[in-house]
C-alpha positions in Angstrom: -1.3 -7.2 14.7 -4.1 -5.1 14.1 -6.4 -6.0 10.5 -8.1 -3.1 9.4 -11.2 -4.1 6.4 -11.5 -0.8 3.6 -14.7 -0.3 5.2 -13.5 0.6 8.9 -10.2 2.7 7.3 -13.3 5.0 5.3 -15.0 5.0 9.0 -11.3 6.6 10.7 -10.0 8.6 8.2 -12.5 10.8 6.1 -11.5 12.0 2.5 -10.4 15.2 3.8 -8.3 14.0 5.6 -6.5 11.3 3.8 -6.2 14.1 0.7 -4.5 16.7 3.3 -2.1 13.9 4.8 -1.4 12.6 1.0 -0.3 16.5 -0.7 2.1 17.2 3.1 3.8 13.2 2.1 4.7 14.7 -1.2 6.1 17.9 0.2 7.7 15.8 2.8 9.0 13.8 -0.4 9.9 16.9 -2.3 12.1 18.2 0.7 14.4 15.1 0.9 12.1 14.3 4.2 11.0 10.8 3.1 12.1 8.0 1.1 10.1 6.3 -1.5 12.1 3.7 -3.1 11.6 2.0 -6.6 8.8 -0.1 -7.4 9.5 -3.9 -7.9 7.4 -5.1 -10.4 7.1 -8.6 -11.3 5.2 -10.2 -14.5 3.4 -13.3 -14.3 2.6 -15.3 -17.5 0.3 -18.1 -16.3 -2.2 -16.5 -15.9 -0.7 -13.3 -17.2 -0.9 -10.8 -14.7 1.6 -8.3 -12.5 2.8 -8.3 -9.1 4.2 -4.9 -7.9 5.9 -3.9 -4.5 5.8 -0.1 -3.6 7.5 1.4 -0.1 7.6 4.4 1.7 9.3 6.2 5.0 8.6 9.4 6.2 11.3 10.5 8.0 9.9 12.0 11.0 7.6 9.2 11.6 7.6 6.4 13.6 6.7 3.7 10.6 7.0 2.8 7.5 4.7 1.5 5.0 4.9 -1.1 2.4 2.1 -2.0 -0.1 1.9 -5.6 -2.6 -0.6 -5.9 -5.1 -1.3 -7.9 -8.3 -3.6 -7.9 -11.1 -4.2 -11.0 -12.4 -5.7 -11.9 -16.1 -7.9 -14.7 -15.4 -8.0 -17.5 -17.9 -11.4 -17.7 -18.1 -11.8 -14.4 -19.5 -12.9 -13.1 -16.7 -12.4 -9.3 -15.3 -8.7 -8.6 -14.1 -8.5 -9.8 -10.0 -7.1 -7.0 -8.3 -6.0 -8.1 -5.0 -3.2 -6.6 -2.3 -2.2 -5.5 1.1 -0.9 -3.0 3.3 1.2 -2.8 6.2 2.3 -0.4 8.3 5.5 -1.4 10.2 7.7 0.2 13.6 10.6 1.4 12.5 12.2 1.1 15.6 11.2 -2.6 15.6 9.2 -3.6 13.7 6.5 -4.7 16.3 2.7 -4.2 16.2 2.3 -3.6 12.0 -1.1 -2.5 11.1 -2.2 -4.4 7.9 -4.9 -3.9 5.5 -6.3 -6.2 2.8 -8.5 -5.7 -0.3 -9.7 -8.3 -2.9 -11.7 -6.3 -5.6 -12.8 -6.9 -9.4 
């Protein structure tokens, strides 16, 4: 398994190019070329917050993706937590996923 920080992802993939990849997913989407299922979103109420799952297959490609993330009310008062991962999985199977993880406020 590879781990990937947000600062080496910005140091492969420039804006550019992550914008041009995003608008041909949609396309891909809009065709009936991908599958983007609904999100799961599930409410936490100590301390409030919200967990959501979101997934997605391109068709022609050899993975799929899958991204969970909460935001989390601290009891303190504090700002929200913002916190989630990323992984990119074989479809075939399922070997070598590629995960990201962020932790921001």
């Amino acid at each position: 398994m590879l781990i990937l920080s947000e600062i080496e992802i910005r140091e492969l993939v420039s804006p550019a190019k992550a914008r041009e990849v995003v608008e041909e997913a949609f396309r891909a989407l809009h065709r009936g070329e991908a599958t983007l299922p609904a999100v799961i979103s599930l409410p936490f109420a100590a301390p409030e917050g919200l967990a959501h799952i979101k997934a997605g297959h391109l068709h022609a490609d050899d993975v799929w993706t899958v991204k969970v993330a909460t935001d989390i009310e601290p009891d303190d008062g504090g700002p929200t937590l913002h916190n989630g991962l990323m992984a990119v999985v074989n479809v075939a199977d399922g070997r070598r996923p590629l995960c990201f993880s962020t932790t921001a406020t």
